[in-house]
N, C-alpha and C positions, 0 to 999 in steps of 0.2 A: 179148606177141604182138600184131603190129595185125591190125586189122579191115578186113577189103575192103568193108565195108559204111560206107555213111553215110548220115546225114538228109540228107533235102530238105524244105522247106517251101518250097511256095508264098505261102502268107500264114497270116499271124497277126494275129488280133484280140484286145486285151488292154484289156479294159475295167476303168479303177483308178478309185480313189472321186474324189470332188470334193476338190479341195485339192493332187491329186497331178500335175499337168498338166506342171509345171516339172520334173519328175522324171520323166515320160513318155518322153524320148528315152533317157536314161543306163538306166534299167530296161530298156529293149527291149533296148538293147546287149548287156548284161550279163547278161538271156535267153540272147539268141543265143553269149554266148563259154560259159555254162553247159551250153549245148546241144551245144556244138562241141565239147566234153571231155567229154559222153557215150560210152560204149564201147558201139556197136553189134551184137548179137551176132546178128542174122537178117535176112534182106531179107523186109522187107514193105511192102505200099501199102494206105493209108489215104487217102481220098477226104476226109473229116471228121473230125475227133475234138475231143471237146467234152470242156472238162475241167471239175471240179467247181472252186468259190469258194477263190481261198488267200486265208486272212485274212490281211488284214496290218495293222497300226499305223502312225500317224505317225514314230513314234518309230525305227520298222525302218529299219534303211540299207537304202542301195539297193540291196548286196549282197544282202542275205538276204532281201527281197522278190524279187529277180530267181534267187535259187537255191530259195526256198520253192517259185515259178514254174514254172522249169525241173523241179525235182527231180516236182512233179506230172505234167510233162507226158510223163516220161520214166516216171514209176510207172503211166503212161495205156499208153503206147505196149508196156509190157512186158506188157500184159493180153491182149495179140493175137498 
């Protein structure tokens, strides 16, 4: 069944460690397609939400940095 609801974001701020700059664009990307295959299931508006630290590893692909990412921001979003 689809959803008539969908995210918006205005902006997002993703502060990664030092070392991770070259992998700064492809992450953000790959947020936002993690984000986009979220299944939204209520309208809500959020001003701010600030999400706790996902740790990640050098060693993490990009993937699962950017889904570790996502999946927080959507286990954020479902607290409201």
């Amino acid at each position: 069944m689809m959803s008539d609801s969908s995210i918006t974001i205005g902006r997002v701020n993703v502060s990664l460690p030092s070392g991770f700059k070259n992998r700064a664009d492809i992450i953000s990307r790959k947020v936002a397609d993690n984000l986009a295959a979220y299944n939204v299931t209520k309208d809500i508006m959020i001003e701010r939400l600030s999400l706790p630290v996902v740790k990640i590893s050098r060693n993490d692909s990009n993937e699962k940095i950017a889904s570790d990412i996502a999946r927080n921001f959507c286990t954020s979003l479902n607290e409201y």
